[in-house]
C-alpha positions as a Python dict, from the first residue, in 0.01 Angstrom:
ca = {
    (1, 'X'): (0, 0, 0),
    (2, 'X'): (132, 335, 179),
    (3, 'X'): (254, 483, -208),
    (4, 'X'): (-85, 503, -319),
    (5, 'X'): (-156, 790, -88),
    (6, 'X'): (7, 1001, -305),
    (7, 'X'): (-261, 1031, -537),
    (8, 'X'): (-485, 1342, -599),
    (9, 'X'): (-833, 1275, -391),
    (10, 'X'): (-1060, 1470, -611),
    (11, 'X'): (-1334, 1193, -723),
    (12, 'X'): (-1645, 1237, -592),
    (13, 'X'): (-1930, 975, -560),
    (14, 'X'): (-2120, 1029, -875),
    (15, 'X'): (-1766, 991, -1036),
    (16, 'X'): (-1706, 678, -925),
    (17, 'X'): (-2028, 584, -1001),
    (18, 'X'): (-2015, 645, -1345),
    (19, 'X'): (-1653, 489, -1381),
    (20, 'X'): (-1802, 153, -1234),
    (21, 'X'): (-2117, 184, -1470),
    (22, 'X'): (-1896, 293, -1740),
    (23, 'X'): (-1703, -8, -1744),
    (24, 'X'): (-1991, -289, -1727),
    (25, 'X'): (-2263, -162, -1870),
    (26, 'X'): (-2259, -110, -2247),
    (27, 'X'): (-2192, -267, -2563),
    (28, 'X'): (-2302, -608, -2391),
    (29, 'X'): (-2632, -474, -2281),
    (30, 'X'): (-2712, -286, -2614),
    (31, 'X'): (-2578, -556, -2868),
    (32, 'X'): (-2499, -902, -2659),
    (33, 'X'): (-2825, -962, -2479),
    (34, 'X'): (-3014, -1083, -2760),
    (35, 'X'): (-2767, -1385, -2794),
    (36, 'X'): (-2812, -1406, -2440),
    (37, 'X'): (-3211, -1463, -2488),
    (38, 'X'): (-3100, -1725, -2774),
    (39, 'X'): (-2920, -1920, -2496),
    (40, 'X'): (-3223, -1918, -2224),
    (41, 'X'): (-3516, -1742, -2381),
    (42, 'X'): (-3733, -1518, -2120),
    (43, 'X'): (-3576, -1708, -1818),
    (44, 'X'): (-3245, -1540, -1891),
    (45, 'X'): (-3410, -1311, -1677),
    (46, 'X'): (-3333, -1580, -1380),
    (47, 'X'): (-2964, -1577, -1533),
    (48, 'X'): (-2921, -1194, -1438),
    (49, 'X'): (-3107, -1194, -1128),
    (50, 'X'): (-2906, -1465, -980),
    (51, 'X'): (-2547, -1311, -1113),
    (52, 'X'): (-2629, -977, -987),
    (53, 'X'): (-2729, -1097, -629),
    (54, 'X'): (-2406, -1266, -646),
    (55, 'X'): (-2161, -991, -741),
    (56, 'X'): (-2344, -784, -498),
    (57, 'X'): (-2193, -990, -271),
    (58, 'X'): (-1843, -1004, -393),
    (59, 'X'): (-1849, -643, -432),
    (60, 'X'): (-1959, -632, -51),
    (61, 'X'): (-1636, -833, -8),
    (62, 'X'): (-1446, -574, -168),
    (63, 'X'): (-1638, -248, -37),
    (64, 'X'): (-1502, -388, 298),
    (65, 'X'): (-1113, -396, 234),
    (66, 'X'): (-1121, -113, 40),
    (67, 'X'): (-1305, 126, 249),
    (68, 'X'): (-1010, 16, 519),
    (69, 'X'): (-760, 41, 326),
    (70, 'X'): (-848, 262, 12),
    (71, 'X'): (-579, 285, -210),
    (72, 'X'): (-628, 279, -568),
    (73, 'X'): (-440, -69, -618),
    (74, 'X'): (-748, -233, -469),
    (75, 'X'): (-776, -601, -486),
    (76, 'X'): (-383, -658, -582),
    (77, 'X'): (-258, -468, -339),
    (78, 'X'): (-482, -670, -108),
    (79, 'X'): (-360, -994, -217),
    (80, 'X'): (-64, -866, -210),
    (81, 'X'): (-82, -797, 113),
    (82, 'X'): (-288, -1042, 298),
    (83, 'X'): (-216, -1364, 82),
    (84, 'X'): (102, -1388, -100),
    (85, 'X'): (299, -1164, -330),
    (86, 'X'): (264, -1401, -623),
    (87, 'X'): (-103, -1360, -610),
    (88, 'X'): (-84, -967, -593),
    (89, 'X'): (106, -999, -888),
    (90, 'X'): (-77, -1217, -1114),
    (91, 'X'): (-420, -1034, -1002),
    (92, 'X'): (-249, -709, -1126),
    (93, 'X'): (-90, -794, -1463),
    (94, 'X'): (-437, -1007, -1531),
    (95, 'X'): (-642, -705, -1429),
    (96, 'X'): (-382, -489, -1700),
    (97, 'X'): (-440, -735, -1930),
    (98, 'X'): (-815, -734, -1956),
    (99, 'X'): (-851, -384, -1968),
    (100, 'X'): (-574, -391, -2234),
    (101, 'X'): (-742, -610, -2462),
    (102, 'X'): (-1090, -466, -2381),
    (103, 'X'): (-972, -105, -2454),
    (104, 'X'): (-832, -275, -2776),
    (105, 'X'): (-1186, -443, -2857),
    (106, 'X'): (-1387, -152, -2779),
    (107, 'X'): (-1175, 135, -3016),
    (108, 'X'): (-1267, -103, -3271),
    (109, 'X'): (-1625, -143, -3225),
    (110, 'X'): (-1611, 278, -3210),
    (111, 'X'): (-1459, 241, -3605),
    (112, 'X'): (-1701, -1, -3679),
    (113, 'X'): (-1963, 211, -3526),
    (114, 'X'): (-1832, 545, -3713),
    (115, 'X'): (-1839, 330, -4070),
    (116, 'X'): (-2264, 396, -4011),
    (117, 'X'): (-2220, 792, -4089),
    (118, 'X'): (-1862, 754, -4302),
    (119, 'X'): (-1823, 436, -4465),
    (120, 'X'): (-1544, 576, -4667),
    (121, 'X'): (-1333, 614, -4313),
    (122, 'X'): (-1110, 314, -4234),
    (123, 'X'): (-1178, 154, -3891),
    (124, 'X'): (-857, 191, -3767),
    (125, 'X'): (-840, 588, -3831),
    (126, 'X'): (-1155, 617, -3575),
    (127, 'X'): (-1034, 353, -3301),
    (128, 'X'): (-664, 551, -3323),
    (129, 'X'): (-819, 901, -3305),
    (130, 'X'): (-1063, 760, -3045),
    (131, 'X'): (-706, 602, -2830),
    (132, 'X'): (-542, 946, -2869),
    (133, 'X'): (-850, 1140, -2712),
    (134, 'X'): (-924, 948, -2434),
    (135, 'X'): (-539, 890, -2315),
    (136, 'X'): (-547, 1290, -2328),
    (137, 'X'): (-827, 1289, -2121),
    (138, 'X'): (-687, 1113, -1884),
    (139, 'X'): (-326, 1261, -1830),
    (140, 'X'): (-495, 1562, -1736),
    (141, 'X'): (-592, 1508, -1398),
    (142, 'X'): (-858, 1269, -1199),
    (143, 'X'): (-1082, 1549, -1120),
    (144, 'X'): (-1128, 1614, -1532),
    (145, 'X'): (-1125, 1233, -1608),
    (146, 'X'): (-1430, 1218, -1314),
    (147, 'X'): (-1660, 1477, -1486),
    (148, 'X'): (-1565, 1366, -1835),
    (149, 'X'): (-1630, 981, -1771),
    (150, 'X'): (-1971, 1087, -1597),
    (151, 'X'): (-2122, 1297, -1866),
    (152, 'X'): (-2034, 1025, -2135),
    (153, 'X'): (-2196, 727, -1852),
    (154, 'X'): (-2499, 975, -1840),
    (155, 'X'): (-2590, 952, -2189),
    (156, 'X'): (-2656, 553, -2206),
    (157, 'X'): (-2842, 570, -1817),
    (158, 'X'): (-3039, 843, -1966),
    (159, 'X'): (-3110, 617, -2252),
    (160, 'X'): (-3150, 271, -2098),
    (161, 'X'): (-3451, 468, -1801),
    (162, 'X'): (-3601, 613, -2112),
    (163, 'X'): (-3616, 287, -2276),
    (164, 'X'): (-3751, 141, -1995),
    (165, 'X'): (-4015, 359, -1930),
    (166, 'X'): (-4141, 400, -2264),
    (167, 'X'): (-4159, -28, -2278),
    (168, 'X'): (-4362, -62, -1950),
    (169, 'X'): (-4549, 235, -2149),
    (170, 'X'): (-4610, 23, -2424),
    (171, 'X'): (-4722, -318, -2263),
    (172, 'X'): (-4986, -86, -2021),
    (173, 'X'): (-5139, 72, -2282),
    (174, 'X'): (-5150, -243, -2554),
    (175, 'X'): (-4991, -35, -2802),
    (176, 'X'): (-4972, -281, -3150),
    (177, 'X'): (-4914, -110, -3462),
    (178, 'X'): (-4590, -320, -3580),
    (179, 'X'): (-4498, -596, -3670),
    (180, 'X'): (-4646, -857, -3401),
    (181, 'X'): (-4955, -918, -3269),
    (182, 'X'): (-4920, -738, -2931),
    (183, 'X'): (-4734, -576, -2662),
    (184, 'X'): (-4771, -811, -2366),
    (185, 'X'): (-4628, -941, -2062),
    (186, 'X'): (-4772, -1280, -2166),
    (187, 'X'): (-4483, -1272, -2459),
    (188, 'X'): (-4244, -1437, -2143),
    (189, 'X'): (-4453, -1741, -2136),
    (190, 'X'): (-4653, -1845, -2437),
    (191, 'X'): (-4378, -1895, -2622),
    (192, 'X'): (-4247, -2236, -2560),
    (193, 'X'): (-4278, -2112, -2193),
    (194, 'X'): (-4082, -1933, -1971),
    (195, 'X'): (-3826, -2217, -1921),
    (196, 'X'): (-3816, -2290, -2357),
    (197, 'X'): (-3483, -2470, -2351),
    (198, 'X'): (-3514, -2612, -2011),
    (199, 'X'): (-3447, -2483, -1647),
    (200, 'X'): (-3064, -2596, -1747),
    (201, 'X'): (-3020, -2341, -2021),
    (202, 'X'): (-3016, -2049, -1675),
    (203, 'X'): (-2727, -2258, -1540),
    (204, 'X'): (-2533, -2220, -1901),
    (205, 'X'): (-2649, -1867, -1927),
    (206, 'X'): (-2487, -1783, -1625),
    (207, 'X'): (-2107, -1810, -1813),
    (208, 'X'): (-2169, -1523, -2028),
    (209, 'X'): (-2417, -1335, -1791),
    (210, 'X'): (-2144, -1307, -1571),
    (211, 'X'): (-1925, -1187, -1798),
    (212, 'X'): (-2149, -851, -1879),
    (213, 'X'): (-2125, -747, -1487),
    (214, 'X'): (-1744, -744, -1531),
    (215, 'X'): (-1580, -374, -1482),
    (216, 'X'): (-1806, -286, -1151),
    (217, 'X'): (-1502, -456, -947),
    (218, 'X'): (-1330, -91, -1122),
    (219, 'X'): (-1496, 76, -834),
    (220, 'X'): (-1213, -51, -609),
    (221, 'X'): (-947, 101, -811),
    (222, 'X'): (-1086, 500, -740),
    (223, 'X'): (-1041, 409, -360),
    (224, 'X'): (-714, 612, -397),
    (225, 'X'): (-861, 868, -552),
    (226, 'X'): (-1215, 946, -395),
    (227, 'X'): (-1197, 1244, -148),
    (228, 'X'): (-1417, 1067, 108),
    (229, 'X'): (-1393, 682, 94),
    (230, 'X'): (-1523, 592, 393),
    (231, 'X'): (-1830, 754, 273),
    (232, 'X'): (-1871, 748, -45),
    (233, 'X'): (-1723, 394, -148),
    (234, 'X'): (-2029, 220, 80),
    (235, 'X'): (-2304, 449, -78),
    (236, 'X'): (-2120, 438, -476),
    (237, 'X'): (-2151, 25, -427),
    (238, 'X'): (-2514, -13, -311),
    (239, 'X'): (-2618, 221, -575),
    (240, 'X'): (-2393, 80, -892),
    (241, 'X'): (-2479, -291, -812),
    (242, 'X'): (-2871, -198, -818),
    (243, 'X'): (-2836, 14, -1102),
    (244, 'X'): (-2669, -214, -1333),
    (245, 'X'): (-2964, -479, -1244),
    (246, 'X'): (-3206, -265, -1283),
    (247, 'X'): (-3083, -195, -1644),
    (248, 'X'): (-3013, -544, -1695),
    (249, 'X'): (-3313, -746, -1607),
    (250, 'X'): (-3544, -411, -1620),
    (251, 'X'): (-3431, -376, -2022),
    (252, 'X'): (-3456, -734, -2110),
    (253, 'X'): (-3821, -780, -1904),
    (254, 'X'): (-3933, -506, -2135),
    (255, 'X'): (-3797, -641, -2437),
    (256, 'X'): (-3927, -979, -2445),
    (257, 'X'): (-4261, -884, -2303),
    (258, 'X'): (-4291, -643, -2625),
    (259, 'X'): (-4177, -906, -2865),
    (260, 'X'): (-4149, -1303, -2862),
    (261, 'X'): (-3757, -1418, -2741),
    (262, 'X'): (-3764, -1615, -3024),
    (263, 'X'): (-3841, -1330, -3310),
    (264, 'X'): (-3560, -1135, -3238),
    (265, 'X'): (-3293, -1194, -3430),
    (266, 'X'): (-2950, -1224, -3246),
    (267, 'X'): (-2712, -1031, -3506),
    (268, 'X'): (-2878, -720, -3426),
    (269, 'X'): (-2926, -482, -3124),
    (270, 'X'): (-3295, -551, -2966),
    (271, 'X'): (-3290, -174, -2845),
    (272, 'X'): (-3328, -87, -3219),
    (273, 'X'): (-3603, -322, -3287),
    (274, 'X'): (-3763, -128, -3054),
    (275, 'X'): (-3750, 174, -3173),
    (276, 'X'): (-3848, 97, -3532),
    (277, 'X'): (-4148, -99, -3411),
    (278, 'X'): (-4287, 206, -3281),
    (279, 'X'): (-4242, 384, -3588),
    (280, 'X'): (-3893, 565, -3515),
    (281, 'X'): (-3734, 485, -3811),
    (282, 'X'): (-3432, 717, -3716),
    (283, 'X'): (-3342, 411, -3451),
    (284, 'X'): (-3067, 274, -3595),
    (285, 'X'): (-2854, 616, -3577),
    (286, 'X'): (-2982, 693, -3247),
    (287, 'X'): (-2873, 418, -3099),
    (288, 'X'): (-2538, 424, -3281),
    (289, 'X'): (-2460, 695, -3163),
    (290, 'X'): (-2506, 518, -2803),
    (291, 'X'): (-2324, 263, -2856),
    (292, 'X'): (-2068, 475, -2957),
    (293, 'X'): (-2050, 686, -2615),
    (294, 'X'): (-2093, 360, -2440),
    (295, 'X'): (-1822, 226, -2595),
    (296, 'X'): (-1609, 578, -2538),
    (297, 'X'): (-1689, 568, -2168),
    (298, 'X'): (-1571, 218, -2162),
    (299, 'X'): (-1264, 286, -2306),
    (300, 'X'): (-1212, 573, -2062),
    (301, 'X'): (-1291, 369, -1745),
    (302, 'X'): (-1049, 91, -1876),
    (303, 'X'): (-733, 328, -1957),
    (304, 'X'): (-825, 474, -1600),
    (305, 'X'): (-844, 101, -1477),
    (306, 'X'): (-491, -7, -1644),
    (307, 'X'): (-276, 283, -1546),
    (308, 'X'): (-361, 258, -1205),
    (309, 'X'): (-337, -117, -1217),
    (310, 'X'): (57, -76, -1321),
    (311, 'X'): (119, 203, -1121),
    (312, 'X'): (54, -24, -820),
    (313, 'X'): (265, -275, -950),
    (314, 'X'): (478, -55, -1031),
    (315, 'X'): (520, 59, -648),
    (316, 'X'): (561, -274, -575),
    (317, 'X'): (833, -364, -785),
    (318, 'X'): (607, -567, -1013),
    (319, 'X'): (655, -329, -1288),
    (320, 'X'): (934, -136, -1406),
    (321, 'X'): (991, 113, -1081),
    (322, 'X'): (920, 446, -1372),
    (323, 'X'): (587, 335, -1379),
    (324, 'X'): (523, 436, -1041),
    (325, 'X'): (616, 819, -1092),
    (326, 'X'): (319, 1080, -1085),
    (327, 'X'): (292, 1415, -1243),
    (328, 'X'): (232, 1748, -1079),
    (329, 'X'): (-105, 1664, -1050),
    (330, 'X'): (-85, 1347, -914),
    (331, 'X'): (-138, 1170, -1226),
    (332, 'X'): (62, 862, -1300),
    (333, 'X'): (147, 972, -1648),
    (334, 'X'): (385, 703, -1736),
    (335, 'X'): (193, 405, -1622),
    (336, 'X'): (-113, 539, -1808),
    (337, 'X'): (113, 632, -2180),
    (338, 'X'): (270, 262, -2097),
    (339, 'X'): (-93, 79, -2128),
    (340, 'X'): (-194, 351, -2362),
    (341, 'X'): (99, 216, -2575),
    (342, 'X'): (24, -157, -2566),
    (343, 'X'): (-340, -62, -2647),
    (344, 'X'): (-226, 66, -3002),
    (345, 'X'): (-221, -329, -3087),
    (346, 'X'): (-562, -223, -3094),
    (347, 'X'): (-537, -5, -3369),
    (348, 'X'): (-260, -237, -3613),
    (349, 'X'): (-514, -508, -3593),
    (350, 'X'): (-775, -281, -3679),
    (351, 'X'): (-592, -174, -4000),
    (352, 'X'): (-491, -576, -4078),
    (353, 'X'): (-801, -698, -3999),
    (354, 'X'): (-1095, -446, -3989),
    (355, 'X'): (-1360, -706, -3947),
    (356, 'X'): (-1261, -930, -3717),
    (357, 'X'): (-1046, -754, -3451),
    (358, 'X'): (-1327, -678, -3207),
    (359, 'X'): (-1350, -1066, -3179),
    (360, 'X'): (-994, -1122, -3187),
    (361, 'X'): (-958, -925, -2900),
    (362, 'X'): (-1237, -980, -2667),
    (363, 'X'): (-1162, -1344, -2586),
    (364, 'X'): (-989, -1391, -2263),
    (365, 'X'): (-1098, -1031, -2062),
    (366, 'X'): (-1405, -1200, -1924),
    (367, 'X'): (-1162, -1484, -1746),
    (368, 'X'): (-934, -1273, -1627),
    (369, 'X'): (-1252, -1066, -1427),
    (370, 'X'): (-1376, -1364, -1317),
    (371, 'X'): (-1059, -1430, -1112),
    (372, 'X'): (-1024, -1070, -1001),
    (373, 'X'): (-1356, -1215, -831),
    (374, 'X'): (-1207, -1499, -713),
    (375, 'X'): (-906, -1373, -540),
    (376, 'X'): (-1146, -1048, -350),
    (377, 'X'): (-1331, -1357, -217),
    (378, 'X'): (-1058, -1530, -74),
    (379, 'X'): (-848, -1226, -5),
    (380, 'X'): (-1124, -1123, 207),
    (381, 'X'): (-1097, -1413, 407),
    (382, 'X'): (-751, -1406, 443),
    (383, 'X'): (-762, -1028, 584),
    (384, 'X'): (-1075, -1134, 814),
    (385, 'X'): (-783, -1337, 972),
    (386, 'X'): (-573, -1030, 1035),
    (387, 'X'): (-847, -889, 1223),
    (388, 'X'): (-947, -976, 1672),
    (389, 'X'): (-1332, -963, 1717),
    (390, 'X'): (-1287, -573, 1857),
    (391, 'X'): (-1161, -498, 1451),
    (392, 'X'): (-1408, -665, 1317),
    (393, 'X'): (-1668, -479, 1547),
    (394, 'X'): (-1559, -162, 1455),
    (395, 'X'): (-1500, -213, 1060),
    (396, 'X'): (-1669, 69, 891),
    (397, 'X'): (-1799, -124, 604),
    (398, 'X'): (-1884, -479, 613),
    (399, 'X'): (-1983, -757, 412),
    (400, 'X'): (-2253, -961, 450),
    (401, 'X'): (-2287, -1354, 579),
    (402, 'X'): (-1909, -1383, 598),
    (403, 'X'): (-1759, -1638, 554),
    (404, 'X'): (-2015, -1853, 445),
    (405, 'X'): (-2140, -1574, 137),
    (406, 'X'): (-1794, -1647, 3),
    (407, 'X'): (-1758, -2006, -52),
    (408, 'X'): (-2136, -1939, -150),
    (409, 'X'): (-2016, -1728, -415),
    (410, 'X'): (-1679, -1912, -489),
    (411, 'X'): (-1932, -2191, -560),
    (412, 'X'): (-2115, -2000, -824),
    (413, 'X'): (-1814, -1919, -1007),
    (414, 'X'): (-1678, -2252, -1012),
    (415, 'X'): (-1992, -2327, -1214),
    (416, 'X'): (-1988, -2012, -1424),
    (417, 'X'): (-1656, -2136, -1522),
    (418, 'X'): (-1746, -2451, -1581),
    (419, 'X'): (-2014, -2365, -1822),
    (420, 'X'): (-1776, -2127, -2001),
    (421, 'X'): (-1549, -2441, -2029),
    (422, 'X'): (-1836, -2630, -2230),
    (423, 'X'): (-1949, -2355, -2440),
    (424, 'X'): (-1708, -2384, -2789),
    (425, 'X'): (-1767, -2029, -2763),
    (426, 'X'): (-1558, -1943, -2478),
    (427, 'X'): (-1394, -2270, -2438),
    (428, 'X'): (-1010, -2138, -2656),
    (429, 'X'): (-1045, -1818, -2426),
    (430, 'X'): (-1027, -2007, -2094),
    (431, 'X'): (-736, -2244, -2231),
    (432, 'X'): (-573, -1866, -2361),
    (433, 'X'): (-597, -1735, -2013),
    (434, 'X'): (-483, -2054, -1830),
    (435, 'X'): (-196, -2023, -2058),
    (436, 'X'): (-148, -1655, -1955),
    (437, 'X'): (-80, -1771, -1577),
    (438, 'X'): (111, -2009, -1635),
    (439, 'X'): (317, -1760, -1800),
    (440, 'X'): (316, -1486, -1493),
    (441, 'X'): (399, -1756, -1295),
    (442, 'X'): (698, -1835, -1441),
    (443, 'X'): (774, -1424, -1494),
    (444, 'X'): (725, -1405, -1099),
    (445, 'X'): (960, -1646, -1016),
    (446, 'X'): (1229, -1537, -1280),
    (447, 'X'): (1216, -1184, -1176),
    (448, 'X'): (1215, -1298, -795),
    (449, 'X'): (1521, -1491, -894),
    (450, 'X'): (1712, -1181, -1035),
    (451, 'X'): (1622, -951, -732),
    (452, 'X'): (1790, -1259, -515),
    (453, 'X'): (2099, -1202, -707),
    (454, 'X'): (2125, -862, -699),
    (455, 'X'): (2068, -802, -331),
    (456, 'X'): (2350, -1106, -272),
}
């Protein structure tokens, strides 16, 4: 863990902030929630609330190790280090591989986005000029990548408080001249009720609920890089957990108190049926262009995300030992142009198949969070054991109800799992990501088996 030192401290809070928000909240919120209100209707709203309280406690798990030991490796150096090597190393290459793929699936939603205002543009022109930026952007150095990623994270807060203040607007003042009858809070219940599909439907909601709140564990990765982590890591983690809440269940209070759940059609974006309802007929480009930032800062947080990811690996002789090398600004150049390179996947199946890559892609990232989750939770027990009572006394940054929080929350994901395991929607990408750890295993052990020879 001692290599990531080397990095340039230069991130400040609001930075890391913005990378955490930048990598959960987005496209899911602005497109994805109104299939989420198709699965549970207003109590959804349960869904989110539950989740969040949840990975506010995982993230608590994390905060702790990582404002100890804050090195931008984060939860695979931990395992690394407090449970087994093999662990570290299937954490990190999983962790690689959902930002991969997600960085893959969101340059392609940016075409898609980009075909609004220039139809006549292929897709994959847009999500390779889109790669080339950000990768740019990010070989610079941390302190540019930190003010960059924030002002492009600003845009969709800014948007998602204005939209929430001009709904709560709407509902106090009765405002009715679209569509429906009224604005109303009474919209969450005389519909079919607030439970319409049963109290059940917030248990199977919880599967891809939980999958939206992936990308805040990215907060753990600036630890190398923040210039007061003791700090600022505590503070950055209350603040991003409550935000991305607040956006979550604030947004989807306001849009199903404005319109019935079961009006709004789940193809399109419920932010822009807003909009137009209130006569703004410009919507649809306004909130493109959103989307299209949203998806940008994604795409920044997970290049950030990756390279780091391999450069740890890379220290630990996971990775090809290159990858481990850092510029004169402490950037680690290779390891970023390395996932930067598997990334352009991204753009060949956006030239094969234009329509359908974003879906392609997307399948097994939200598995491969869900055991970054898994393994802070455990980790965090393991380096608890490390610790006499006087350590534990004086850690700087704790979590809360240990241990019994994290079987609590080990519990929950079991189920999340579970109910991603009955869904047809998500069942082929947990069977593609068991797949994928089988086949680290196996890479583990082979390479293990090579270093054995070598050394005799």
């Amino acid at each position: 863990m001692n290599n990531e030192e080397k990095l340039n401290r230069s991130l400040k809070s609001r930075h890391i902030q913005m990378i955490a928000i930048g990598g959960s909240v987005g496209v899911g919120l602005f497109l994805a929630s109104s299939k989420m209100m198709e699965i549970a209707g207003p109590s959804v709203l349960l869904s989110f609330a539950i989740t969040g309280f949840m990975v506010y406690l995982i993230m608590r798990s994390l905060g702790e190790m990582s404002v100890q030991y804050p090195v931008s490796g984060s939860f695979s150096a931990y395992a690394n280090e407090f449970w087994s090597p093999l662990v570290g190393y299937i954490t990190g290459w999983s962790y690689w591989f959902l930002w991969g793929f997600g960085v893959m699936a969101e340059i392609t939603a940016v075409g898609k986005c980009m075909k609004y205002w220039f139809p006549d543009v292929p897709i994959w022109l847009w999500a390779l000029a889109s790669l080339v930026m950000l990768t740019l952007i990010n070989l610079v150095d941390v302190k540019f990548f930190g003010e960059f990623e924030f002002w492009f994270s600003i845009v969709k807060v800014v948007t998602i408080i204005a939209f929430i203040i001009l709904g709560f607007a709407l509902i106090i003042i009765h405002f009715a001249d679209s569509g429906f009858k009224e604005f109303e809070i009474a919209n969450l219940w005389t519909h079919g009720g607030f439970f319409p599909k049963g109290i059940e439907s917030v248990i199977l909601a919880l599967g891809p609920v939980s999958i939206t709140f992936i990308g805040l564990e990215s907060i753990g990765l600036t630890a190398g890089e923040t210039q007061n982590p003791k700090k600022e890591l505590p503070s950055a983690i209350n603040k991003v957990l409550l935000m991305a809440c607040v956006f979550y269940v604030g947004s989807l209070f306001v849009i199903m108190s404005l319109f019935p759940w079961d009006n709004i059609d789940p193809s399109n974006s419920p932010f822009v049926l807003t909009f137009e309802s209130i006569g703004l007929r410009s919507a649809a480009g306004i909130m493109n262009f959103v989307i299209i930032t949203s998806t940008l800062s994604a795409c920044n947080s997970g290049i950030f995300s990756s390279g780091r990811m391999i450069h740890t690996l890379a220290s630990q002789d996971c990775a090809p030992r290159i990858l481990s090398k850092l510029s004169k600004k402490n950037v680690p150049v290779a390891a970023t142009l390395f996932s930067t390179a598997f990334m352009l996947i991204g753009v060949v199946l956006s030239f094969f198949f234009p329509e359908d890559a974003f879906s392609l892609l997307l399948g097994t990232c939200g598995m491969a969070g869900l055991l970054v989750w898994i393994v802070v939770l455990i980790t965090q027990i393991k380096f608890r054991k490390t610790l006499d009572a006087e350590a534990v006394k004086n850690l700087k940054y704790k979590s809360l109800w240990f241990p019994r929080a994290n079987y609590i929350c080990l519990a929950f994901l079991a189920v999340v799992i579970i109910t991603l395991i009955i869904s047809p929607s998500y069942r082929l990408s947990v069977l593609t990501f068991s797949i994928w750890v089988v086949v680290l295993v196996i890479a583990y052990h082979i390479q293990k088996r090579i270093k054995e020879k070598i050394h005799s």
